[in-house]
Residue frames as a rotation matrix with the C-alpha (Angstrom) as fourth column:
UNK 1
0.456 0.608 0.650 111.34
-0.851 0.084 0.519 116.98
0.261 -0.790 0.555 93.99
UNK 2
-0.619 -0.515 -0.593 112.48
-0.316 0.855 -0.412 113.83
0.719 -0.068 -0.691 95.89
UNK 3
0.430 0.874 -0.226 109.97
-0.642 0.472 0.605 110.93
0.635 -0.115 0.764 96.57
UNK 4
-0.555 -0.354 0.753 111.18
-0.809 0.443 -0.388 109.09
-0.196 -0.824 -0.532 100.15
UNK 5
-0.977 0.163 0.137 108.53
0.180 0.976 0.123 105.96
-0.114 0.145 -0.983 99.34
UNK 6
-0.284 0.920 -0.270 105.04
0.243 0.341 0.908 104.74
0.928 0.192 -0.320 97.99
UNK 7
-0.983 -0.095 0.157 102.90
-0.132 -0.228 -0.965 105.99
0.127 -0.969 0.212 101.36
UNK 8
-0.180 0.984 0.006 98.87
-0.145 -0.021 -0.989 105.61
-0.973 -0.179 0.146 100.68
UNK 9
-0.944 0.331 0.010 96.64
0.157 0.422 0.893 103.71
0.291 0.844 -0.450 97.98
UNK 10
-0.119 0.979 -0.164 92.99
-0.550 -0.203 -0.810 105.01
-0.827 -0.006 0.562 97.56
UNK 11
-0.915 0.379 0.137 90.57
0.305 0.431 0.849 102.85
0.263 0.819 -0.510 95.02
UNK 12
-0.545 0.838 -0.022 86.77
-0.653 -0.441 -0.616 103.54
-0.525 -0.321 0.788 94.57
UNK 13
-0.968 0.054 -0.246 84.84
-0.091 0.835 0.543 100.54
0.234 0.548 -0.803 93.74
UNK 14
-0.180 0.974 -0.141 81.10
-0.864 -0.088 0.496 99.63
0.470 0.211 0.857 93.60
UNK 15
0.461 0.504 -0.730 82.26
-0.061 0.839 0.540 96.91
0.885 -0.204 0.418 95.32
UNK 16
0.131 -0.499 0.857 83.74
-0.524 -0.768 -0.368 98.71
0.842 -0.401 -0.362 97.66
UNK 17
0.288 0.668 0.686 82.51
-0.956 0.238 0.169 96.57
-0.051 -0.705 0.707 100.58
UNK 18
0.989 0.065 0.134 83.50
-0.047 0.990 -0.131 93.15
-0.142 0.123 0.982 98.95
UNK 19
0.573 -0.818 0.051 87.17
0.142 0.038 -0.989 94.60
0.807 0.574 0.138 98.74
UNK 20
0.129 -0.261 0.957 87.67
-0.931 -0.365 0.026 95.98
0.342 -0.894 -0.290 102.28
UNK 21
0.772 0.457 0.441 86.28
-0.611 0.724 0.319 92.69
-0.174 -0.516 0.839 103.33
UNK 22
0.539 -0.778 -0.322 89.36
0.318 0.543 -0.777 90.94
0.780 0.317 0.540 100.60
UNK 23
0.086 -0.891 0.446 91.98
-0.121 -0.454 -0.883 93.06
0.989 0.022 -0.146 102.03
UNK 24
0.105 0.157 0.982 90.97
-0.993 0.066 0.095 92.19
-0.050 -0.985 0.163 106.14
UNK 25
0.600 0.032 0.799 90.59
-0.367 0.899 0.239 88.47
-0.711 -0.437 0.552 105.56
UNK 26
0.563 -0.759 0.329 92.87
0.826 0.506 -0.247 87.22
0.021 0.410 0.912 102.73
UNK 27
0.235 -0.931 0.278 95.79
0.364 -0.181 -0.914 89.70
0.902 0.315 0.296 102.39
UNK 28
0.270 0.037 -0.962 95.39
0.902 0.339 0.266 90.13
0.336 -0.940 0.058 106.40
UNK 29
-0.303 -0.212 0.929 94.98
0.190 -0.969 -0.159 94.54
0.934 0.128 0.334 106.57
UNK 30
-0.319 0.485 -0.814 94.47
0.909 -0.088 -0.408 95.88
-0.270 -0.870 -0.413 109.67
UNK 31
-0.069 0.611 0.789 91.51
0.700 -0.534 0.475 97.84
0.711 0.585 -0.390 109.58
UNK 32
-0.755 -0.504 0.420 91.68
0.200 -0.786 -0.585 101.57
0.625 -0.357 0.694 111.30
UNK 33
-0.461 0.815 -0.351 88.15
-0.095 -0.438 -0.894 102.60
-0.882 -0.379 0.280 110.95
UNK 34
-0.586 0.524 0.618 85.23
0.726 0.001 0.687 101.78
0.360 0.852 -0.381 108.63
UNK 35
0.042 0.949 -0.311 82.22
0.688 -0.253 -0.680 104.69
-0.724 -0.186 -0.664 108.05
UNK 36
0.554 0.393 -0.734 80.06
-0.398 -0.649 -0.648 107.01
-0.731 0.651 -0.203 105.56
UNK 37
0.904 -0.208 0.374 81.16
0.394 0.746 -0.536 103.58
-0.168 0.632 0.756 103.23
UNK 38
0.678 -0.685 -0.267 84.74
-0.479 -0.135 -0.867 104.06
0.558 0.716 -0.420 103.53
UNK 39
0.994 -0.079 -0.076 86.94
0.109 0.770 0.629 101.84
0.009 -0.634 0.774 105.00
UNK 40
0.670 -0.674 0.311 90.50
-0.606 -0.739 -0.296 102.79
0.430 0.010 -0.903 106.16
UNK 41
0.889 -0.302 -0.345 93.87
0.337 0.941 0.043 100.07
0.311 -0.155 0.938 106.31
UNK 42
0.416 -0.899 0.136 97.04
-0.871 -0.351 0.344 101.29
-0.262 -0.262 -0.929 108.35
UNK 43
0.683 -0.548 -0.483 100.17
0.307 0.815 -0.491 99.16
0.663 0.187 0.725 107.44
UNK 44
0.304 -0.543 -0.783 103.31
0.916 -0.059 0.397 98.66
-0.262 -0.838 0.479 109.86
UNK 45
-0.467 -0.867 -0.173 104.90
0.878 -0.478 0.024 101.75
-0.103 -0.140 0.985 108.75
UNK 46
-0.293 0.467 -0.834 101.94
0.151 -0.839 -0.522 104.04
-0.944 -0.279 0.175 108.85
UNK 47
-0.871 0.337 -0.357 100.88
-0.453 -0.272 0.849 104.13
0.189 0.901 0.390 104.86
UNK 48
-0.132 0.942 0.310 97.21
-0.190 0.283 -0.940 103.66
-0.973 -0.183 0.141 104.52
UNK 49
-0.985 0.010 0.173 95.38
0.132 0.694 0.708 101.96
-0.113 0.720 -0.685 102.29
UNK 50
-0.274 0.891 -0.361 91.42
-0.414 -0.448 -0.792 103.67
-0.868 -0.067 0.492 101.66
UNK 51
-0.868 0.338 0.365 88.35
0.490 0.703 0.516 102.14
-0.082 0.626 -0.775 100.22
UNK 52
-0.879 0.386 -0.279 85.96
-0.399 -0.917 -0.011 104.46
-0.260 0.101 0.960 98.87
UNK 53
-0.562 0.543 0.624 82.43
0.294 0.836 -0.463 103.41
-0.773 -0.077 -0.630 98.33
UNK 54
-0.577 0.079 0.813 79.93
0.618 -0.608 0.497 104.90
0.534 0.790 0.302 95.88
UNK 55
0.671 0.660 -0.338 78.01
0.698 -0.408 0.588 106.55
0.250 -0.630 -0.735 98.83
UNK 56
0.115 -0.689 -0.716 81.22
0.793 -0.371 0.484 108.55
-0.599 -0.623 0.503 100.21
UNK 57
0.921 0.206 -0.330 81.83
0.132 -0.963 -0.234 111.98
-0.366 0.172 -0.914 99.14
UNK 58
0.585 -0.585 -0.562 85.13
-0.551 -0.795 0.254 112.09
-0.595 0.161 -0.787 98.65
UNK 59
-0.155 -0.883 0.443 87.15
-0.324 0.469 0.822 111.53
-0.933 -0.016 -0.359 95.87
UNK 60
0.506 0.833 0.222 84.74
0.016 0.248 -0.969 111.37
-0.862 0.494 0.112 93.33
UNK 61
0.173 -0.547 -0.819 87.37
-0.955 -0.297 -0.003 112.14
-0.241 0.783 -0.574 90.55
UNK 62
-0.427 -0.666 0.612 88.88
-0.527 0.733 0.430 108.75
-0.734 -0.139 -0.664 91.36
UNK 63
0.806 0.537 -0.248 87.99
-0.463 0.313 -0.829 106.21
-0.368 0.783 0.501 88.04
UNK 64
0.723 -0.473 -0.504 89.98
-0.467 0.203 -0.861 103.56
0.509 0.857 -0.074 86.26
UNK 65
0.490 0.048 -0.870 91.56
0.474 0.823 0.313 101.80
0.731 -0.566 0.380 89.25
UNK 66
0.582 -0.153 -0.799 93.65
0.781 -0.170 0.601 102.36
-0.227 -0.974 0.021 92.31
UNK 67
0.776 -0.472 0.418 95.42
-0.244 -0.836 -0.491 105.74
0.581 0.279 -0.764 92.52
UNK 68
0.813 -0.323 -0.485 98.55
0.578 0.553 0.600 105.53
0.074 -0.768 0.636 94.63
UNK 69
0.948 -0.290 0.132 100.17
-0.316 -0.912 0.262 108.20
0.044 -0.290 -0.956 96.90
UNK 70
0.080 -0.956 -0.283 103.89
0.667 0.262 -0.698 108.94
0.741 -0.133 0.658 96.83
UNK 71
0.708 -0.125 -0.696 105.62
0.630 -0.334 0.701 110.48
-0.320 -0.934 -0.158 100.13
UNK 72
0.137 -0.742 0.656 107.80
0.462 -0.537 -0.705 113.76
0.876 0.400 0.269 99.22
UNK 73
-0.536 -0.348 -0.769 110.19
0.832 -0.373 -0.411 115.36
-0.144 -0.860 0.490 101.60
UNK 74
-0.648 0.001 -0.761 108.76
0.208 -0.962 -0.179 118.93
-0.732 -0.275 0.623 100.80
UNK 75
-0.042 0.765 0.643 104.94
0.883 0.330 -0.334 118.78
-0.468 0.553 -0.689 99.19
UNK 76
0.416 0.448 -0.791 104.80
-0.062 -0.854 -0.516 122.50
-0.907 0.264 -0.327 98.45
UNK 77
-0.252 -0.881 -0.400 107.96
-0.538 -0.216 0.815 122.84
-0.804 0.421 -0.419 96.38
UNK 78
-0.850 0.007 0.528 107.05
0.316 0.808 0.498 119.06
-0.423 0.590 -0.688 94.44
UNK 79
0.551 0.766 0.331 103.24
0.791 -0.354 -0.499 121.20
-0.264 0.537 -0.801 93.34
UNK 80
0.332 -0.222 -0.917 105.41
-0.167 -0.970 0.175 123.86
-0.929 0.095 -0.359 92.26
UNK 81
-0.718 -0.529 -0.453 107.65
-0.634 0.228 0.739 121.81
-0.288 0.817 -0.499 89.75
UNK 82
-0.479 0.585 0.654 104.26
0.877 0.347 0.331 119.92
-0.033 0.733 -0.680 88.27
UNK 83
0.454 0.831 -0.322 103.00
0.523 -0.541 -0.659 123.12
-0.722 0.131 -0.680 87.77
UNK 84
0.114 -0.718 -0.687 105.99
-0.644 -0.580 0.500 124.33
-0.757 0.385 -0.528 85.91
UNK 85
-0.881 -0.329 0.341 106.28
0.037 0.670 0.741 120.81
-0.472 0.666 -0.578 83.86
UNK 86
-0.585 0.684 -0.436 102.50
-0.800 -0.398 0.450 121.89
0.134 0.612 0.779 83.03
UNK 87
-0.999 -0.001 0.040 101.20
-0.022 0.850 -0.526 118.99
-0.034 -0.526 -0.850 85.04
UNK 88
-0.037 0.974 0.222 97.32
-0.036 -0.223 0.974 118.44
0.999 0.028 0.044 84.65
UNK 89
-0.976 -0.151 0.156 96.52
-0.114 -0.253 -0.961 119.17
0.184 -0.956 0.230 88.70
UNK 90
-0.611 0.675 -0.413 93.07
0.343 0.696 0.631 116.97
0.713 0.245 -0.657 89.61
UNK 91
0.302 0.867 0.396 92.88
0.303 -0.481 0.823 117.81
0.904 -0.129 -0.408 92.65
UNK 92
0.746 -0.465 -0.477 94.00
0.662 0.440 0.607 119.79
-0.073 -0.768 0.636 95.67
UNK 93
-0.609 -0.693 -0.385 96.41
-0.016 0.496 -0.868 120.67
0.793 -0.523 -0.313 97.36
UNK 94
0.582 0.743 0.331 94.35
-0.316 -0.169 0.934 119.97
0.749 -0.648 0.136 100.23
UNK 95
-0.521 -0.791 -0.320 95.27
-0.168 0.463 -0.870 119.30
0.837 -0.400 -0.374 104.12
UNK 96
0.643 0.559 -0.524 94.02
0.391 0.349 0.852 117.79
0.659 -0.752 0.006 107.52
UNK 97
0.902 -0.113 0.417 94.53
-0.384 -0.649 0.656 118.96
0.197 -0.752 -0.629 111.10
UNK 98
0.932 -0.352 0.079 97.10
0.025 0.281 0.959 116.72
-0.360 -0.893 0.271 111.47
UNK 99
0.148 -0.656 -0.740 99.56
-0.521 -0.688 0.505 118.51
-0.840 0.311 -0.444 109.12
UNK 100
-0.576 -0.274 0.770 99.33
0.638 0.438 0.633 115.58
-0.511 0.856 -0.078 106.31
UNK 101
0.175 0.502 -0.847 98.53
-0.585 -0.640 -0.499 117.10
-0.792 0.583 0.181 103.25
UNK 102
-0.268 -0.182 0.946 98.03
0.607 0.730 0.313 115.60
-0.748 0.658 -0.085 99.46
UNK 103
0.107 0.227 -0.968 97.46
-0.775 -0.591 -0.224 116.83
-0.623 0.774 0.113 95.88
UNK 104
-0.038 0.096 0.995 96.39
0.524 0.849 -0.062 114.27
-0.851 0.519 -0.082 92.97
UNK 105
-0.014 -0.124 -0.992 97.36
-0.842 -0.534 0.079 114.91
-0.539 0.836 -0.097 89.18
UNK 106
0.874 0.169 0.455 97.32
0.108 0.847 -0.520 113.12
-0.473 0.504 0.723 86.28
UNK 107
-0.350 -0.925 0.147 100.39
-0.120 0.199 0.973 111.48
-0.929 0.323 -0.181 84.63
UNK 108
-0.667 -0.161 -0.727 101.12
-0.690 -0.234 0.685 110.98
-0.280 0.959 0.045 80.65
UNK 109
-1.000 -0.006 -0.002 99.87
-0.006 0.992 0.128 107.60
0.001 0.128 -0.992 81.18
UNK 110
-0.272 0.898 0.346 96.23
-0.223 -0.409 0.885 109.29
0.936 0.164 0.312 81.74
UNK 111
0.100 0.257 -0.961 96.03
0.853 0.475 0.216 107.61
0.512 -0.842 -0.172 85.71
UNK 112
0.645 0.310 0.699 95.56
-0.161 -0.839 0.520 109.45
0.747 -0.447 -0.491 88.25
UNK 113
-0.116 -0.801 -0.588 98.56
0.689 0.361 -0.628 109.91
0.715 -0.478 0.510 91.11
UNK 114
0.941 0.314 -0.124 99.28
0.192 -0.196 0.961 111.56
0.277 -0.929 -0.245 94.88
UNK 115
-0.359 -0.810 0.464 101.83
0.138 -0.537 -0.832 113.36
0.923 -0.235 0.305 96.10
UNK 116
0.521 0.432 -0.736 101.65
0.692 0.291 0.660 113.13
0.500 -0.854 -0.148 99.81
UNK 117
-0.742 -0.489 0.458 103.04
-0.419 -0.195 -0.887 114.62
0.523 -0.850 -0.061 103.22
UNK 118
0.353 0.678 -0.645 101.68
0.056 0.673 0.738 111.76
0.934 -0.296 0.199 105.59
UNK 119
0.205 -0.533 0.821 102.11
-0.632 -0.713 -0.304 112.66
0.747 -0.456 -0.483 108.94
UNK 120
0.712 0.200 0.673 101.69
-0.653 0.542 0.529 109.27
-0.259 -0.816 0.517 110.50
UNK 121
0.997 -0.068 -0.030 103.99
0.069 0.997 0.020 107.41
0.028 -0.022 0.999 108.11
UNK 122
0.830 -0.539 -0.144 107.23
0.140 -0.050 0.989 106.56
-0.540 -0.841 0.034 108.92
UNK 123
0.850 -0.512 -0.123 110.45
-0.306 -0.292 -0.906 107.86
0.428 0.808 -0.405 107.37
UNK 124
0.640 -0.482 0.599 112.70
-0.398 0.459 0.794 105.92
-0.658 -0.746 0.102 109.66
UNK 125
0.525 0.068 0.848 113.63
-0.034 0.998 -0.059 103.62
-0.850 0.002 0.526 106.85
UNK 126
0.934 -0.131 0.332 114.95
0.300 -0.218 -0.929 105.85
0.194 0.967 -0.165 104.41
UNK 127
0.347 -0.813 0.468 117.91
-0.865 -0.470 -0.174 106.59
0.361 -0.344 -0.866 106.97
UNK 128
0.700 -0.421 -0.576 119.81
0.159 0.879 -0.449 103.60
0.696 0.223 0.683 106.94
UNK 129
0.873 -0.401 0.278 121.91
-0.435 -0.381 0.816 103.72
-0.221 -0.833 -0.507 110.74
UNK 130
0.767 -0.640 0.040 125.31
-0.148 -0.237 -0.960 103.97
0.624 0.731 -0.276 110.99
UNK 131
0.708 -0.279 -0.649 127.88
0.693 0.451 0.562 102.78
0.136 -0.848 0.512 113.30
UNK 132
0.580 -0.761 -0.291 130.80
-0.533 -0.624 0.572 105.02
-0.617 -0.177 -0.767 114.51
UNK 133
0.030 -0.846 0.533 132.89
-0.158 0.522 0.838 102.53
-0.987 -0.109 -0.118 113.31
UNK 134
-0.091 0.174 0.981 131.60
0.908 0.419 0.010 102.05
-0.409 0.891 -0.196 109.70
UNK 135
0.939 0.192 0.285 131.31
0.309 -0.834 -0.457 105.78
0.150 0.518 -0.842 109.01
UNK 136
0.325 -0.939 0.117 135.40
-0.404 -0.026 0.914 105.83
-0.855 -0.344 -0.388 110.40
UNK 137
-0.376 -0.478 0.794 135.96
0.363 0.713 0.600 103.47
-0.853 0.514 -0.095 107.96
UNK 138
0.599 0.656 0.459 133.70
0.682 -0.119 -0.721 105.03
-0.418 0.746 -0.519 105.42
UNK 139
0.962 -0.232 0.142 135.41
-0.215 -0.968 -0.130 108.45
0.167 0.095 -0.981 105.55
UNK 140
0.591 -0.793 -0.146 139.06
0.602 0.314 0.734 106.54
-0.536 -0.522 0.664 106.46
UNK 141
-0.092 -0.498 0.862 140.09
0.924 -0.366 -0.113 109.03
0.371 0.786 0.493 103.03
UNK 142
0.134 0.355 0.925 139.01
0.257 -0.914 0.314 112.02
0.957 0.196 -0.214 104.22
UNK 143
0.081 0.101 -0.992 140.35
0.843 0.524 0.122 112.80
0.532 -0.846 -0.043 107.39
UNK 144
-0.914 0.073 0.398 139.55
-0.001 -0.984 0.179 115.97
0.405 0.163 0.900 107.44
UNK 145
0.271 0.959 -0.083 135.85
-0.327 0.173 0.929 114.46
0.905 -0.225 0.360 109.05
UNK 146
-0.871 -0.398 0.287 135.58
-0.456 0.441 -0.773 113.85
0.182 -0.804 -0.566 112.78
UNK 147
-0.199 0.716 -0.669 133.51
-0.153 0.651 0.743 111.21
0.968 0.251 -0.020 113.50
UNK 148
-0.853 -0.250 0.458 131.46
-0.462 -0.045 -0.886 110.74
0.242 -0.967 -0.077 116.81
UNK 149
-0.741 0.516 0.430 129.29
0.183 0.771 -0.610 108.43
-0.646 -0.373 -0.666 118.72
UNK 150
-0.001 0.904 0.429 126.19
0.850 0.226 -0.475 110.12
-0.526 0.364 -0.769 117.21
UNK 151
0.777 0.593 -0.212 127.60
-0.015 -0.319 -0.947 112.51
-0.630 0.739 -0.239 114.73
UNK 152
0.123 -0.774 0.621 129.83
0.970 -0.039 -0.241 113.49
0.210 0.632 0.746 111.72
UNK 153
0.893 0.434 0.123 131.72
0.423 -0.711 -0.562 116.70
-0.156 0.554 -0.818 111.13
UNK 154
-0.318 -0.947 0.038 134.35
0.939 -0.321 -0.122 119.30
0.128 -0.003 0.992 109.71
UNK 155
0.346 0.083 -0.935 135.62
0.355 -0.934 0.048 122.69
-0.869 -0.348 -0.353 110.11
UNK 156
0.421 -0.190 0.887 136.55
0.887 -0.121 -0.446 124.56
0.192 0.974 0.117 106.73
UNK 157
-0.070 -0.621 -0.781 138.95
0.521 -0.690 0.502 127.71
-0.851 -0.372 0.372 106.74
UNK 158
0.603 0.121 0.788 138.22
0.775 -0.323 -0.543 130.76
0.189 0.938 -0.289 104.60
UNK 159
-0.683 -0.727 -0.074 140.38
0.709 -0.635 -0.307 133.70
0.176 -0.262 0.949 103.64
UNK 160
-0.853 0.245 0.461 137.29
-0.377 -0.900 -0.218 136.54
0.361 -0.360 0.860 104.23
UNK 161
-0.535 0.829 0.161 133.73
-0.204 0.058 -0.977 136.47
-0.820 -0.556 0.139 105.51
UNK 162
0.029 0.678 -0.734 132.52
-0.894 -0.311 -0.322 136.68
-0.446 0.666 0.597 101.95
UNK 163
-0.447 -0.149 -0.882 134.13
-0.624 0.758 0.189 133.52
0.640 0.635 -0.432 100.70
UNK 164
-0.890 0.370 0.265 132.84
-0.103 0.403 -0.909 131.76
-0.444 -0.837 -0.321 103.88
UNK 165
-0.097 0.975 -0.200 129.23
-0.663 -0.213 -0.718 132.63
-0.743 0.063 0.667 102.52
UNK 166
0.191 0.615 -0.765 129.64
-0.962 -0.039 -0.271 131.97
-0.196 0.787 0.584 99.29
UNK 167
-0.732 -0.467 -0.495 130.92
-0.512 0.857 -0.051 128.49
0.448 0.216 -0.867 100.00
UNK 168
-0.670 0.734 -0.115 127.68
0.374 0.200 -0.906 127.92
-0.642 -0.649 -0.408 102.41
UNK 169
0.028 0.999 -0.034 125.68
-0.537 -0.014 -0.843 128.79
-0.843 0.042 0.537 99.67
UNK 170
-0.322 -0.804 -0.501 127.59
-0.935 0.353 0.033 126.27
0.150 0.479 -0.865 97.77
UNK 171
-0.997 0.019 -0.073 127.05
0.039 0.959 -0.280 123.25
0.065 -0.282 -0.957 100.06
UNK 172
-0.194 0.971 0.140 122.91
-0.433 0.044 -0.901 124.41
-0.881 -0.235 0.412 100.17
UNK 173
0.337 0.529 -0.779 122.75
-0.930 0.315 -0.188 123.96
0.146 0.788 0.598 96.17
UNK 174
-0.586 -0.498 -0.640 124.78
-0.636 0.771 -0.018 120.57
0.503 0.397 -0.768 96.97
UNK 175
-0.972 0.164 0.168 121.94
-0.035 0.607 -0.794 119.74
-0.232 -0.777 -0.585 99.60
UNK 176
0.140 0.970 -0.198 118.95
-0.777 -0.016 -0.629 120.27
-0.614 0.241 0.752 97.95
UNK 177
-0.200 -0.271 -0.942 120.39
-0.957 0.259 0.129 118.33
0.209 0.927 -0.311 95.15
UNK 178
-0.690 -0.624 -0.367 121.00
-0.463 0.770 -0.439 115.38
0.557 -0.133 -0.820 97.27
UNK 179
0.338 0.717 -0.609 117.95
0.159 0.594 0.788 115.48
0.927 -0.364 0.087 99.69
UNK 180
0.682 -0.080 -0.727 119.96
0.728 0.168 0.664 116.16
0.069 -0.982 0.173 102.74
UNK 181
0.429 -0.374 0.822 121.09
-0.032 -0.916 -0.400 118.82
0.903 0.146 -0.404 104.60
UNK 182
-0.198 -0.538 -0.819 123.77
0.868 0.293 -0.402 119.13
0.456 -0.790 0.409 107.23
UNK 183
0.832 0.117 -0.542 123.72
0.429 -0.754 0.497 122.12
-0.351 -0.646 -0.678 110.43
UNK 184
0.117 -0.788 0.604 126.08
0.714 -0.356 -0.602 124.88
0.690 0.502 0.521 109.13
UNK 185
0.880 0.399 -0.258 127.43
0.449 -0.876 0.178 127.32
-0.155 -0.273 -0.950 111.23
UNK 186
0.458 -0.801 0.387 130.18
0.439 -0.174 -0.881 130.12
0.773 0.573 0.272 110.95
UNK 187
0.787 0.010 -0.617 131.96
0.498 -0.601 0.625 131.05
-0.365 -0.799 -0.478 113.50
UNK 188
0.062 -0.977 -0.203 135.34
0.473 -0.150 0.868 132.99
-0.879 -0.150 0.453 114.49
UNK 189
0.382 0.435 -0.815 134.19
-0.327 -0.762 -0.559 135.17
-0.864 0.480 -0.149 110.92
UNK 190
0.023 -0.340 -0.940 136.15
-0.978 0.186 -0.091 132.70
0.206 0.922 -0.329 108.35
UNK 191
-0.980 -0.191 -0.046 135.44
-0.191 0.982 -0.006 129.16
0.046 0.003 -0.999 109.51
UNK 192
-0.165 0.982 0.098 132.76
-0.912 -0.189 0.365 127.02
0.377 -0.029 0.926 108.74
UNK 193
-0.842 -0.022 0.538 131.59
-0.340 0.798 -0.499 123.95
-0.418 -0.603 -0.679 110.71
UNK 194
-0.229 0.779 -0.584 129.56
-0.782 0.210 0.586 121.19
0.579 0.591 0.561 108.89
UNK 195
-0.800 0.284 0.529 127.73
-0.256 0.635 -0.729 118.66
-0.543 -0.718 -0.435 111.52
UNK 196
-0.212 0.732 -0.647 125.61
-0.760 0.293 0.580 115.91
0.614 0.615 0.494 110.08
UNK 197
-0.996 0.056 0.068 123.48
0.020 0.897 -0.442 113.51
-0.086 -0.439 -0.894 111.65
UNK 198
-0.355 0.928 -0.116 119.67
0.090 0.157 0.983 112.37
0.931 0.339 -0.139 111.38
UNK 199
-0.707 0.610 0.358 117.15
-0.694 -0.694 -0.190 114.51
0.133 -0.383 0.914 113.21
UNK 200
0.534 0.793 -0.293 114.69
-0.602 0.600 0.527 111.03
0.594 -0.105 0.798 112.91
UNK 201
0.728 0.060 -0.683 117.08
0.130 0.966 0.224 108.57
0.673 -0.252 0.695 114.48
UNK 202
0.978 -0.121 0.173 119.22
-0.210 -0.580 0.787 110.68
0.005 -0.806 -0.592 116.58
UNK 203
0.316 -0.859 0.402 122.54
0.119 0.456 0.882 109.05
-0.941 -0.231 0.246 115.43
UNK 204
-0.174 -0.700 -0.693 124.53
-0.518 -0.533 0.669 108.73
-0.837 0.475 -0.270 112.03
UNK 205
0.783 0.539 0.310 122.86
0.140 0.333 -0.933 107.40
-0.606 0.774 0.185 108.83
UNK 206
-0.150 -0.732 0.664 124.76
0.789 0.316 0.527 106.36
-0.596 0.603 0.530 105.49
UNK 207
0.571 0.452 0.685 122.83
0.701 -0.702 -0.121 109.68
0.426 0.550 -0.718 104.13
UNK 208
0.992 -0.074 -0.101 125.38
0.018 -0.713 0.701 111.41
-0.124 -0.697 -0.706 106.28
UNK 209
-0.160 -0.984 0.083 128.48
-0.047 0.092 0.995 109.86
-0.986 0.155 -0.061 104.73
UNK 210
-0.036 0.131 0.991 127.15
0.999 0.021 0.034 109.78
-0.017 0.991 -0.132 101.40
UNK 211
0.872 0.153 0.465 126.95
0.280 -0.935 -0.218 113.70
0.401 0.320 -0.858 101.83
UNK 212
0.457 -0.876 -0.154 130.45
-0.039 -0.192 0.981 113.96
-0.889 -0.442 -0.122 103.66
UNK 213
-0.166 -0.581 0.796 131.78
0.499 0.647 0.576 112.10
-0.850 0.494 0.183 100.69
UNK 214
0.627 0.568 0.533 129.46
0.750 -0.626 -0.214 114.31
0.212 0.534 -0.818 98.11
UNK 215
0.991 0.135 0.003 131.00
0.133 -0.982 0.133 117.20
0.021 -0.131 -0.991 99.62
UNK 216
0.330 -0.820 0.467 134.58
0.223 0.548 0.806 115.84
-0.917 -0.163 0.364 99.39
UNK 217
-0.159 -0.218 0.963 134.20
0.835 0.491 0.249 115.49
-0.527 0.844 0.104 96.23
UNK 218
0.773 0.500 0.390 132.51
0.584 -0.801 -0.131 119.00
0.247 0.329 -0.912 95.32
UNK 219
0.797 -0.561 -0.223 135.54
-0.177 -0.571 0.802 120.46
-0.577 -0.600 -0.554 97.01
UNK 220
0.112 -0.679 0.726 137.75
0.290 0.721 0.630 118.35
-0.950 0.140 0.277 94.87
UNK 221
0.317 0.228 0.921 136.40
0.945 -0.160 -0.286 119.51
0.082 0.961 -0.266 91.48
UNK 222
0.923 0.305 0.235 136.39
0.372 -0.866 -0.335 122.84
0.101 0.397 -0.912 92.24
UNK 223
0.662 -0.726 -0.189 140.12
-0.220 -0.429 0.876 122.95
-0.717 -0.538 -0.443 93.57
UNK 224
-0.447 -0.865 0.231 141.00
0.615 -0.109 0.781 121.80
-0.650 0.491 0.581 90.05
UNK 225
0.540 0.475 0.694 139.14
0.775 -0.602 -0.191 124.27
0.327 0.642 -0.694 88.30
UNK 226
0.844 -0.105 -0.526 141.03
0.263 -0.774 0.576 126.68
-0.468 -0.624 -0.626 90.18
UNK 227
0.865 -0.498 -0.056 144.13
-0.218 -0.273 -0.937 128.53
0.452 0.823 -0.345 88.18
């Protein structure tokens, strides 16, 4: 699985009421929406912060202090591989209308943890923007990349249709690995075209030359393995 950032903290407290109250006037939360004793803190980038009373229904597992949600790029998959590591699964997977979903487990440590998909918070920040000019320079080895205002890419030449594939299903294990995936297509029945750029910020991200460069390099190994 790959965790993108810390995205939502939940606590349940008896004093539930005398914490909300901490977290509005000294550490200066901005409060969403308080009711049915729970009391709900957006930060700038959309993670929330939730204060459960002992009146409130949900969450009742919660015990032993704050729980705290990580953001994963792909929530199904990340309950798939704690279910395979034999993860204890608390509760969940549960989801709301607005497409966030969560699933709390417990860790060695005996706490209790969150795996998210938060649809309000922001993943902006994990894509670090990229000038033309600094991905030119990035890739100044590899000119085999063309580089434009708002993307990267190359063309690749195969001798059949089959090797084409099996090199596109090549660069997929080299994108899961990594977390990022570029647009593949094939045309002309033995070339492939790889075109990267970030779907959140509409321009080129260092996660786009760090996978040029990845894939540079995957190309490299395998051309001395070759007889």
């Amino acid at each position: 699985m790959r965790v993108l950032k810390l995205a939502w903290l939940g606590t349940r407290s008896t004093a539930a009421a005398e914490t909300a109250d901490f977290f509005a006037r000294v550490l200066g939360l901005q409060l969403e929406q308080s009711r049915n004793d729970l009391w709900v803190f957006k930060l700038p980038d959309g993670s929330a912060v939730e204060v459960f009373g002992p009146a409130n229904p949900d969450n009742r597992h919660f015990s032993g202090g704050p729980v705290i949600g990580f953001l994963v790029d792909d929530l199904e998959s990340a309950v798939a591989e704690l279910r395979q590591a034999e993860v204890e699964i608390v509760f969940g997977p549960r989801s709301s209308p607005d497409g966030s979903a969560w699933v709390h487990f417990r860790g060695p440590d005996g706490n209790l943890y969150e795996l998210t998909r938060a649809a309000g918070v922001s993943r902006s920040d994990i894509y670090q923007p990229v000038t033309p000019e600094a991905a030119y320079q990035s890739l100044a080895g590899h000119p085999a990349w063309v580089v434009e205002p708002s993307r990267i890419y190359r063309d690749l030449r195969f001798d059949s249709f089959s090797s084409a594939l099996g090199f596109v299903n090549r660069v997929a294990g080299l994108a899961e690995r990594v977390g990022h995936h570029p647009n593949i297509r094939i045309h002309e029945w033995c070339f492939v075209q790889l075109e990267l750029y970030s779907h959140l910020t509409g321009g080129i991200t260092q996660k786009d030359v760090e996978f040029a460069l990845a894939l540079d390099e995957m190309l490299a190994g395998e051309a001395q393995k070759e007889p």
